[in-house]
N, C-alpha and C positions, 0 to 999 in steps of 0.2 A: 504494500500500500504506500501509495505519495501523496503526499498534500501540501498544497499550499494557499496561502492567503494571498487577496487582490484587494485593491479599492477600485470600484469602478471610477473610472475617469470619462467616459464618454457622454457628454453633455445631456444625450437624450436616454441614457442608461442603458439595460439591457434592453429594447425594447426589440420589433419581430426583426426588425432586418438583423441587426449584430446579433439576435439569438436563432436565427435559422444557420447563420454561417457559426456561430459556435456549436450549435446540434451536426450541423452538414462534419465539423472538425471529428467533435467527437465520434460520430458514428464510425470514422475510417477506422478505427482503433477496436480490438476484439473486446480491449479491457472494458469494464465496467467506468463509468463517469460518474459523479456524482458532487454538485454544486448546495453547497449549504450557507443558509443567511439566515440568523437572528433563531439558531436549533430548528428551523423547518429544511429538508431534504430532502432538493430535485433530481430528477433524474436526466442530467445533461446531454442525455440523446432524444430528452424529448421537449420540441418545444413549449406546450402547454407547460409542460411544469417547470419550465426553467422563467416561463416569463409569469405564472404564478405565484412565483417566490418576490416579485416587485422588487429591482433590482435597481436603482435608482443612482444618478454623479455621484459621487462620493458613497454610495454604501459599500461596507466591509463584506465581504463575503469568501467563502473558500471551498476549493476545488479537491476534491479527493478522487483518486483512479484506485482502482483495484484490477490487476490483471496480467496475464504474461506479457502485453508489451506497453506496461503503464509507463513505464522510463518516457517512451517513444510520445504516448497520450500528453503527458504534459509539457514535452518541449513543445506542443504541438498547437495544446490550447494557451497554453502562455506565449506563443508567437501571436495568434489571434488576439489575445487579451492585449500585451500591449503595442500590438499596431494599431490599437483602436478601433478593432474591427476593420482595418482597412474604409473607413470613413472618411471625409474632406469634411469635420466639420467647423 
């Protein structure tokens, strides 16, 4: 298991576009995802529950993998997270 902490920094938070491209990230990975704010826990390959978790500029939030190529998983979503989703905003 790996895990680590984020702040979101994208102005309009996680909202569908930046959470369909962190679902699309994580889906490539066999590992399990799993995105946790304020002790509720989403399942980061899906997007209902990643953008049920209300993920907001500045909220604290942290990314747990679980799986034979989680190493791979989180250089993977932490390249997404801070390019900012790949946003211009």
């Amino acid at each position: 298991m790996v895990e680590k902490d984020f702040i979101m920094e994208n102005e309009a938070g996680l909202h569908a576009r930046p959470a369909a491209k962190f679902t699309k990230v994580a889906n490539s990975y066999k590992s399990d995802v799993y995105v946790i704010k304020d002790g509720k826990i989403g399942n980061g390959k899906s997007l209902l529950s990643i953008l049920a978790l209300g993920i907001y500029k500045g909220s604290k939030f942290r990314v747990q993998i679980v799986g034979p190529d989680e190493a791979e998983a989180m250089f993977g979503i932490t390249k997404i997270i801070d390019s900012n989703f790949m946003e211009d905003d």
